[in-house]
C-alpha positions in Angstrom: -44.7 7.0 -14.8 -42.5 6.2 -11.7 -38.9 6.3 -11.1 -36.6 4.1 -8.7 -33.8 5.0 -7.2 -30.8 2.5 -5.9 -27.8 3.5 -3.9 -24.7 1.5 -3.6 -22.7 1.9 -1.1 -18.4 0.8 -0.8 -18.8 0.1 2.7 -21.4 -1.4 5.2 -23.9 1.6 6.4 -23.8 0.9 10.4 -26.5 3.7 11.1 -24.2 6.3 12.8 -21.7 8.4 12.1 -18.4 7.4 11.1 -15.5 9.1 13.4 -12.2 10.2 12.0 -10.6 9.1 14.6 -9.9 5.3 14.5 -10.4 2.8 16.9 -7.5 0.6 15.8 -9.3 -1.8 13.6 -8.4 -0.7 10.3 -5.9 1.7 8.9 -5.4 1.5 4.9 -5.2 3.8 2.0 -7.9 3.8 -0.7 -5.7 4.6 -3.2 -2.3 3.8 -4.4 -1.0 7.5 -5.0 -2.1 8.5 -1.3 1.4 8.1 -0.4 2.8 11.0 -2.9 -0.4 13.0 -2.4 1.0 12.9 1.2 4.9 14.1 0.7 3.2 16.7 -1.5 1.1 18.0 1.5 -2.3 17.7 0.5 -3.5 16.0 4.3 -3.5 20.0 5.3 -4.6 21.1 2.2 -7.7 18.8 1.9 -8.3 17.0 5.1 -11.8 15.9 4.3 -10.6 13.6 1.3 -7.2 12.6 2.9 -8.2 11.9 6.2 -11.9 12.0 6.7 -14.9 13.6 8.2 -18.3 12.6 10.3 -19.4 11.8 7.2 -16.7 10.5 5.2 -14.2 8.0 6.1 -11.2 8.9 4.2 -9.0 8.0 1.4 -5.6 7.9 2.7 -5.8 7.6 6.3 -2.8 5.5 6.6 -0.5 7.7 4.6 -1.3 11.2 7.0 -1.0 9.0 9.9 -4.4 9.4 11.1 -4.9 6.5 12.9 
């Protein structure tokens, strides 16, 4: 018996890291309620989903003005 596994990915895997900090190239918000998640304060309260991390990009950079 053998198993496979597949992975799918949103975005094209470059092979490094992905920075939090943008280099002006694109600056959008994943989701449509990133804007209200952001007047409710939740950039400081969860920065890793809001804004990113090495190894996540971010849903609503654009709405905690992180680039």
């Amino acid at each position: 018996m053998w198993s496979a596994i597949k992975f799918f990915y949103a975005r094209s895997i470059s092979g490094g890291k992905l920075s939090p900090i943008s280099d002006g190239g694109e600056c959008t918000d994943e989701d449509d309620s990133c804007p209200a998640w952001a007047a409710m304060g939740e950039c400081q309260r969860n920065p890793v989903h809001m804004i990113g991390s090495p190894d996540y990009y971010g849903t609503c950079r654009k709405s905690c003005n992180a680039c």
